[in-house]
N, C-alpha and C positions, 0 to 999 in steps of 0.2 A: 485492537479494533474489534475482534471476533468477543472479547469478554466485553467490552462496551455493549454490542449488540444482544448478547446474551443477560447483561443486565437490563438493558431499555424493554427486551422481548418478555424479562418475569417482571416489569414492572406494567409492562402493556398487560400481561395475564391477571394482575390483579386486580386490574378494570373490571376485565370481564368475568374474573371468578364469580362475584358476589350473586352474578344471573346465571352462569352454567352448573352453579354447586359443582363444581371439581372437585372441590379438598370437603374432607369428610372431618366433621366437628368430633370431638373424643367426647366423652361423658355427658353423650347429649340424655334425656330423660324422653318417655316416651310421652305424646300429648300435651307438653308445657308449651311447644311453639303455637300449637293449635288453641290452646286454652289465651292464649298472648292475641291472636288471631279473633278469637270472639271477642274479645275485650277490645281489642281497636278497632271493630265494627261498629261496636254499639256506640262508645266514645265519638267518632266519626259519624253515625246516624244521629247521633242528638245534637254534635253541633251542626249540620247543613241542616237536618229537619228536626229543632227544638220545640216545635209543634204536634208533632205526628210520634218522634221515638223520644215521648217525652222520659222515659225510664232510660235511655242510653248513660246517662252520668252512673249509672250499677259498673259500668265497665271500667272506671277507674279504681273501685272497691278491688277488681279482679287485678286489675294492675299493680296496685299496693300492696298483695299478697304473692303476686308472683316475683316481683322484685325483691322480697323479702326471703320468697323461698330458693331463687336463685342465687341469689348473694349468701348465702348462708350456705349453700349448696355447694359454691364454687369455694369457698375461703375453707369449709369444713375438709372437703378433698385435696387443697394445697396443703393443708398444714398438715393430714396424711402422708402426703407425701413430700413434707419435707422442704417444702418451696415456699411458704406463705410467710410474707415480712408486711411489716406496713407500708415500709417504702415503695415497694410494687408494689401493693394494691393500690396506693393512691394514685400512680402512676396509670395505672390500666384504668382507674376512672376517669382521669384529667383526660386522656385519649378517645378512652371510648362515650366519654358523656358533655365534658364538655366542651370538647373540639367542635362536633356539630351543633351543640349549640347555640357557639360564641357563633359559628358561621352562619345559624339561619336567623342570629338574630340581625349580624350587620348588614344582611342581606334583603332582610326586611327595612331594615332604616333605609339600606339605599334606593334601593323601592320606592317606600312613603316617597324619600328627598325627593325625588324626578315626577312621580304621579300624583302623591296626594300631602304635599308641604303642609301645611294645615294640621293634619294628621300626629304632625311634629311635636305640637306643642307640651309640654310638659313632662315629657319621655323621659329625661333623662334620669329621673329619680327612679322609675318604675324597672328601668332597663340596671341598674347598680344593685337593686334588689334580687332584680334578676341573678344577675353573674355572684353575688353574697350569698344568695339562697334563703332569701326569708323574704320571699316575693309574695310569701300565704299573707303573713302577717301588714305587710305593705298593703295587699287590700283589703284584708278585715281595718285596718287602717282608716282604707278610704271608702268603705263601705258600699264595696266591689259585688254585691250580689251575685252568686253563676247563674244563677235564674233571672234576676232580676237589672241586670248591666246595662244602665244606660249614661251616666253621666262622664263616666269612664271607660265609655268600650275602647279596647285596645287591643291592637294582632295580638299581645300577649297575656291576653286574659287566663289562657288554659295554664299559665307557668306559675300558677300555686302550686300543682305539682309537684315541677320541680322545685319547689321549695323544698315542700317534706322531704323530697327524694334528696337534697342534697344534705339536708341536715341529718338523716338516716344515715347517710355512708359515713359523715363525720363520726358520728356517736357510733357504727355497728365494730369498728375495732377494740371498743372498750366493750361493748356487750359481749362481744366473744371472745374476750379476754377472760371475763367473768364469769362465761360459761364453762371455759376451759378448766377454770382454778375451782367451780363449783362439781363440775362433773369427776376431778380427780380426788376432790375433798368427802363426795360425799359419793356419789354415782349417777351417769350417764344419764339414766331414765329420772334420778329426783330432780336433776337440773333441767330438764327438757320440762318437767312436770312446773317447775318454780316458774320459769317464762312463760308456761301457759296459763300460769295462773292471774302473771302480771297481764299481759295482753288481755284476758278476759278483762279484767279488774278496769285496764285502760275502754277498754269496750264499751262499760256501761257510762264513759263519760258521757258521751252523745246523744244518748236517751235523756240522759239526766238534765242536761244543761240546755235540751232545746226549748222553747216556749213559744206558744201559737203565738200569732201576730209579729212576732219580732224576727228583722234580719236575722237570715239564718247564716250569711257568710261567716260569722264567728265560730257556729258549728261545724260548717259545711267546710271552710278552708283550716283551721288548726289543727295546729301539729299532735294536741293531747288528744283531739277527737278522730284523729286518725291515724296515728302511728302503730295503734294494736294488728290494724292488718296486718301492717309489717312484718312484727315481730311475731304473730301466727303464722304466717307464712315460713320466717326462720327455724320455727320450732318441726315445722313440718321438712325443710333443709337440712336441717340436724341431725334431724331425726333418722331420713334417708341414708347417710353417711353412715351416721356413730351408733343405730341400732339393726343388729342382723336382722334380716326378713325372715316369716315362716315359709319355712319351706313345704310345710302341708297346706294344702288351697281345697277345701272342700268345695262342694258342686252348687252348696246354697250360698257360698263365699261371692263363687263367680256369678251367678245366678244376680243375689243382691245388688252385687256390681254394675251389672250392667243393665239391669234395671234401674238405679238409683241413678246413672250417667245421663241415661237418656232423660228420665224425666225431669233431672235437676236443667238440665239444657233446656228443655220445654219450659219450664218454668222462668227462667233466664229470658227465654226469646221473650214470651208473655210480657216480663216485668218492663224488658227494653219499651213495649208500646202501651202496656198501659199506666206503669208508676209514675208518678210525677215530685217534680222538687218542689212543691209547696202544700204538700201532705201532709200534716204532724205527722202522718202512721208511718212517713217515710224515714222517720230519723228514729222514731221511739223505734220503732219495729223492725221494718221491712231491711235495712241498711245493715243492721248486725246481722240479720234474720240471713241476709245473705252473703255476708263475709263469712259466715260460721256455713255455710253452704258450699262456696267455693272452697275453703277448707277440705271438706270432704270430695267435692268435687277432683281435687288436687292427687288426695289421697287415694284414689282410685284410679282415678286416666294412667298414675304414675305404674301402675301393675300390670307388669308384661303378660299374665295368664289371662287380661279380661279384649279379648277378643276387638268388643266394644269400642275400646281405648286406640286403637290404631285409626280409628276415623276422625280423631283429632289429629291425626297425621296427613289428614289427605294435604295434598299437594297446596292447596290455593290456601287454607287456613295456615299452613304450614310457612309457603307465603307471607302473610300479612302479619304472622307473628315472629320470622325472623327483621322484617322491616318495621315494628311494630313502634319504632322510637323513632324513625324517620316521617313516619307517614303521623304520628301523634305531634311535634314538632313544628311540621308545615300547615297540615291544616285548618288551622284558624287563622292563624294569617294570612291565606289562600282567599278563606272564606269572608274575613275582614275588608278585604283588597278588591276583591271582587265585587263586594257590597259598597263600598267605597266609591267605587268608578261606575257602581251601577249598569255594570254588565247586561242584566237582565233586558235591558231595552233594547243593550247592542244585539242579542240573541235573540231578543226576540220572543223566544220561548224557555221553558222550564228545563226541558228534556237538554237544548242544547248550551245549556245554562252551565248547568250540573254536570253535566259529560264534560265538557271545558274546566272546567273546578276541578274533578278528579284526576283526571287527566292530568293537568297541572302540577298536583297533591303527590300522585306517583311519578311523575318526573321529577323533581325536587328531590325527593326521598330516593330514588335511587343512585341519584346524581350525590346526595352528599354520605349517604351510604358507600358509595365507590372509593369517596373520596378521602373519609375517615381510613376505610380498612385499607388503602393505598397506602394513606399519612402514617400510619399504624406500623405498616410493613417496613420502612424506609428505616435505613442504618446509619446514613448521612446526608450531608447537603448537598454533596457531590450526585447522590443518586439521585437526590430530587429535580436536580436539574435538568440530567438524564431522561430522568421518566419525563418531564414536562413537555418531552417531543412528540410523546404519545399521540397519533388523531386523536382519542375522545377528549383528553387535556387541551391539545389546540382547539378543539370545537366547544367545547365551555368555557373554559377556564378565564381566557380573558375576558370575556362578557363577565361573568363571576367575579370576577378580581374587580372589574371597575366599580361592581355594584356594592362592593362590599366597601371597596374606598371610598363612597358618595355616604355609606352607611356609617364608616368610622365618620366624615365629614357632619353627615347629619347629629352623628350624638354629640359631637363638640358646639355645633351651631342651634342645637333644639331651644329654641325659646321656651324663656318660664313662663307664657302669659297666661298658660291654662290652667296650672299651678295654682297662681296669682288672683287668675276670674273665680277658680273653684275656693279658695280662701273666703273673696269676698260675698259670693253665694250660699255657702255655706255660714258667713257669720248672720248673712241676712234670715236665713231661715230659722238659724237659732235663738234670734233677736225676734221676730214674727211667731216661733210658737212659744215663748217665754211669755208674751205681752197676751196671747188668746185669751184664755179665761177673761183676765180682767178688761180686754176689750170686748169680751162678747157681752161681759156684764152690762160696760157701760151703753153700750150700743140698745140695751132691751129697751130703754125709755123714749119712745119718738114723738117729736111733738109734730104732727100730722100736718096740722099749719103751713109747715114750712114743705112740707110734702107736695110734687106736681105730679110723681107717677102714680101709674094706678096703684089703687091702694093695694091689689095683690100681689104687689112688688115691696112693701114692708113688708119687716120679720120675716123674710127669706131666710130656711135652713139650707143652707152651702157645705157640701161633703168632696172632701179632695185630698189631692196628694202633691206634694211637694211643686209642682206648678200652683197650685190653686195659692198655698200656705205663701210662697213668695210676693205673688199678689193680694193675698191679704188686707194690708193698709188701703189699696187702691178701691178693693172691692168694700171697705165699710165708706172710703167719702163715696162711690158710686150709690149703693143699695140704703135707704136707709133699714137701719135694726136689723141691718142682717144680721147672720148667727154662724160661724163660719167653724166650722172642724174639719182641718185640715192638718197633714204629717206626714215628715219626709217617709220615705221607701212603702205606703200603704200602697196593697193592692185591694181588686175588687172586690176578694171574696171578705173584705172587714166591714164591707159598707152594709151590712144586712147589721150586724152587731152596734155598730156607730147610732145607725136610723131608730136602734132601738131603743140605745140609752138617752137620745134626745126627744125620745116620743117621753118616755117615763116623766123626764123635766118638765115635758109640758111646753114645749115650744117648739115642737114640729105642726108647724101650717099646713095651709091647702098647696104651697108653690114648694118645689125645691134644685135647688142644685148640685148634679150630681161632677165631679172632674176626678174621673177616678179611669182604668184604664192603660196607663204607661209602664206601671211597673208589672210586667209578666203577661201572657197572654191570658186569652180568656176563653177561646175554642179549646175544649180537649183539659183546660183547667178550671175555671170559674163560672161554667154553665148555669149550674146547679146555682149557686150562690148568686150568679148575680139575678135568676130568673126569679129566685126565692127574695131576690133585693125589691122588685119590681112587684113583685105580688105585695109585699108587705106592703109597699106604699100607697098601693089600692090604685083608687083613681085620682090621685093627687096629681098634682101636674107637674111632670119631671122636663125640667133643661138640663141635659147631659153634653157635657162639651165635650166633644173628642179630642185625639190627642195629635200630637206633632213631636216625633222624635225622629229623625233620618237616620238610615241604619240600622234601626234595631230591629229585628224582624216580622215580630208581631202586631208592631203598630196599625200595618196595612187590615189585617185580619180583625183587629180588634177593631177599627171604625167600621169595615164591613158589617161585622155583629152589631155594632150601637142602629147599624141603619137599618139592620132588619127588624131588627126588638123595635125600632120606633113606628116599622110598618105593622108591626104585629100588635101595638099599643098604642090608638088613637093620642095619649096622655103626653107621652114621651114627644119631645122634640130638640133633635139637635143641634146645637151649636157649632157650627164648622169651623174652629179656633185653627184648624190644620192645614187648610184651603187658604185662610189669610195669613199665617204664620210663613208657610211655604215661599209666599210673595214678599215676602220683610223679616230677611235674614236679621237686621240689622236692628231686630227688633229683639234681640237673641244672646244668651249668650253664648262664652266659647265653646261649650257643649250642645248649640243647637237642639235646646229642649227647653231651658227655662227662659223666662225671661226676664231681659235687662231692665234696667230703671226705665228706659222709655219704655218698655216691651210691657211692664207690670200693669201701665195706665192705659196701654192699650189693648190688652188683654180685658180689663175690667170693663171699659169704656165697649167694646166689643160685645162683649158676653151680656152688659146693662142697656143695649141698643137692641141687641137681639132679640130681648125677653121682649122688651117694651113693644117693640115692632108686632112681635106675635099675639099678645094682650090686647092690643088696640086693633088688627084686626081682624077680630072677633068677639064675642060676647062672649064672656066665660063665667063661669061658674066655680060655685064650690061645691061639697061632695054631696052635701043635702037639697043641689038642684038649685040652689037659689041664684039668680044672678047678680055677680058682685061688681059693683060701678065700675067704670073704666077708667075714670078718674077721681083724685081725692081735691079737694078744695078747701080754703078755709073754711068758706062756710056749711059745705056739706056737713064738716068734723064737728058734731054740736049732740 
């Protein structure tokens, strides 16, 4: 009885080790928790506010290189001493990586099942990706934008990640295999030098391969455009272990040091609010510009002699970077979930919006944090049953258990219709920009005759993005001679470029329409461009239709801006496509953004009602002052 108790008592202590830090970690490194800690701030700042800390995606750059230098860190000192096999290492991964989580994923399914069913649909492929580890490439697949995520948002958007991260641990026993057989073949420092020169080498893919205007998720999520970190990071692991330190530290050494700490952090904060994902300068430049920074950064925090370096130990960064896999794990799905059920109205307010979100975000994470290093500790089955009398086990746990059983439940019962609707969506829009050109062609010749609207409703130039291009077919029987340029994943800032190469043609009119807006925001991103879209077009007469996406966060913000630009430019008038969408789900499809066969005619019908309404009441003009009829006739046409 007395040894039962003294096992249930160290399995109750390892609840609560994980908050009281009682046991002392061995070969910990000075400032890598802390450096772990900035990095799941910014991460966590850019997903709850991807408006404001439009640069927090830097912190996953930070993530890919500390994982690299950890792991290299840890296998380099086992095989020192003696203990490192593959079989453990893959073993202490399956535990400590994918145990939590398999668990925050069923966890989330059982979730969606009971709150947001719907949610469901089409999961199940995303989630197999998931637990295989080539979740990256599953959404450059589906043309999963991290900036630009609408047709697919999903709680598990941010598990490209762990993509890379899983196919890295596959491949790094063969890399340090070959380091080992290089550093004994030739020597220590040329074999550190070889890998630093692959990772650079791998470095320049991402400059190379990126190209303005186009989905950046190809660069943004692959494993070739981002594994250098990795492997920088290992070399700096390596390096730690298998090359003696100077023991001489001269006064401009430390001096250097802690200078370059600080300011590199200063710069770091800066980038979090002011870089953005849809910068070229952010992929050509800024991206390596700071992986080869945290590098250094690395390189320095790690040196016990720089005073500096111990403020990445304070306590709360120290914090956020031992929980730093728990707290990256939950929060999107937190944030997902939240948006989902539309919290914000229940609260009311921002402040206690957000405080309930986090809130949330570090309970989850502690809770399965407990639960892993618990799971971890356990010798047997017998013990685990033991431990399960724990209070904090009886006060989670079957709550936990059932939600994960509604979660296994949900991925066996997840309908494919979302699957299915996105096939069909996707074939239509590639059928619809196949046919442009030659439809726009034919469209140029209008026989005016048959024309009843005003004539400054012919040869309308129409500029849009993948709402617009869906409707298409609908808006040439609506408009006659319209001119329609439209393409899936465009955002704002291309519509200054588009407006220019249809002026050159010679078939940009006095009227146009603009349906641009959904993909990405436009405060804080597309100011400049789209204010520069607006001036270009002068005083022509812009219908700009806003958008209707639920969910996604920007959209609110971005009809906001369309209505103050149309206060600020007599010209501009909006289109409330969002106002009527809102009220005709059904008009929709499974993505609640484009629209369905009936949706496309009403869309059209909508947008071609609108103009006409505003045309006729009032007299309008063209740029030269002239006033142009209100209506066409046959026989005016002479």
């Amino acid at each position: 009885m007395n040894r039962d108790m003294g096992v249930l008592n160290q399995n109750k202590n390892n609840f609560i080790g994980i908050m009281k830090n009682t046991k002392k970690v061995k070969d910990t490194i000075q400032g890598i928790d802390g450096l772990k800690g900035i990095a799941i701030i910014g991460v966590t700042l850019f997903h709850m506010f991807p408006n404001s800390v439009t640069g927090g995606f830097l912190g996953v750059s930070l993530f890919f290189l500390l994982s690299g230098y950890l792991l290299a860190f840890t296998t380099a000192n086992q095989y020192k001493k003696g203990t490192y096999c593959v079989k453990s290492y893959a073993e202490r991964r399956i535990r400590r990586i994918l145990l939590p989580l398999i668990i925050m994923i069923m966890v989330v399914l059982g979730t969606l099942y009971a709150l947001v069913p719907e949610a469901l649909a089409g999961i199940r492929a995303e989630v197999i990706s998931i637990l295989l580890g080539y979740n990256n490439w599953w959404q450059i697949s589906q043309n999963a934008d991290y900036f630009t995520r609408l047709a697919n948002t999903s709680p598990f958007t941010h598990m490209w990640f762990m993509g890379i991260e899983l196919q890295y641990i596959v491949a790094w026993p063969i890399i340090f295999w070959l380091y080992r057989n290089l550093s004994r073949l030739l020597s220590t420092r040329i074999a550190l030098l070889v890998l630093t020169i692959i990772a650079l080498g791998l470095g320049s893919i991402m400059p190379i391969m990126y190209q303005p205007g186009v989905d950046v998720s190809r660069v943004y999520f692959g494993t070739d455009t981002r594994v250098w970190a990795l492997l920088l990071g290992a070399v700096l692991g390596l390096r730690y272990v298998d090359v003696k330190a100077s023991t001489h530290i001269s006064k401009f050494k430390k001096t250097f040091g802690s200078i370059f700490l600080v300011t590199s952090t200063l710069a770091l904060i800066v980038a979090y609010v002011k870089l953005n994902g849809q910068d070229p300068l952010t992929y050509i430049i800024w991206m390596p510009v700071f992986t080869i920074l945290f590098a250094l950064m690395v390189l320095f925090v790690e040196k016990k002699y720089l005073t500096i370096g111990k403020f990445f130990d304070m306590p709360l960064l120290k914090w956020l970077g031992h929980h730093s896999y728990g707290l990256f794990l939950w929060q999107y799905p937190v944030i997902y979930i939240f948006q989902k059920l539309e919290l914000l109205n229940f609260f009311g307010n921002e402040i206690g919006y957000y405080t309930a979100m986090t809130v949330v975000i570090f309970l989850l994470t502690i809770w399965i944090d407990t639960v892993t290093k618990w799971f971890n500790s356990l010798i047997s089955w017998s013990e685990f049953f033991k431990a399960i009398q724990s209070y904090y086990v009886k006060v989670v746990t079957p709550v936990a258990s059932l939600v994960i059983l509604a979660g296994g439940i949900a991925f066996c019962m997840a309908p494919a219709d979302k699957q299915r609707d996105m096939n069909d969506l996707q074939a239509r829009l590639e059928a619809n920009a196949l046919s442009q050109a030659s439809a726009n062609e034919k469209n140029k010749e209008v026989n005016l005759a048959d024309v009843k609207d005003p004539q400054e409703m012919v040869n309308i130039v129409a500029v849009g993005d993948s709402v617009m291009l869906g409707a298409a077919p609908a808006l040439r029987n609506d408009f006659a001679g319209i001119y329609i340029d439209a393409k899936v994943s465009r955002y704002v800032g291309a519509g200054l470029d588009i407006f220019k190469g249809i002026n050159k043609e010679g078939r940009l009119g006095d009227v146009v329409i603009v349906g641009l807006g959904t993909n990405g925001p436009i405060t804080g991103y597309y100011e400049e461009e789209t204010k520069a879209l607006v001036e270009y077009l002068g005083d022509r007469k812009i219908y700009w239709i806003n958008n209707y996406a639920p969910g996604i966060s920007w959209i609110d913000e971005n009809n906001a801006y369309l209505e103050k630009l149309a206060k600020d430019h007599p010209n501009i008038v909006i289109i409330d496509w969002a106002s009527l969408a809102a009220k005709h789900r059904d008009w929709l499809g499974d993505d609640g953004i484009h629209p369905n066969d009936l949706g496309v005619k009403e869309y059209s019908k909508f947008v071609h009602d609108q103009i006409k309404a505003d045309m006729l009441s009032k007299s309008s003009k063209d740029r030269n002052g002239r006033t142009i009829p209100k209506r066409v006739s046959a026989s005016a046409d002479i």
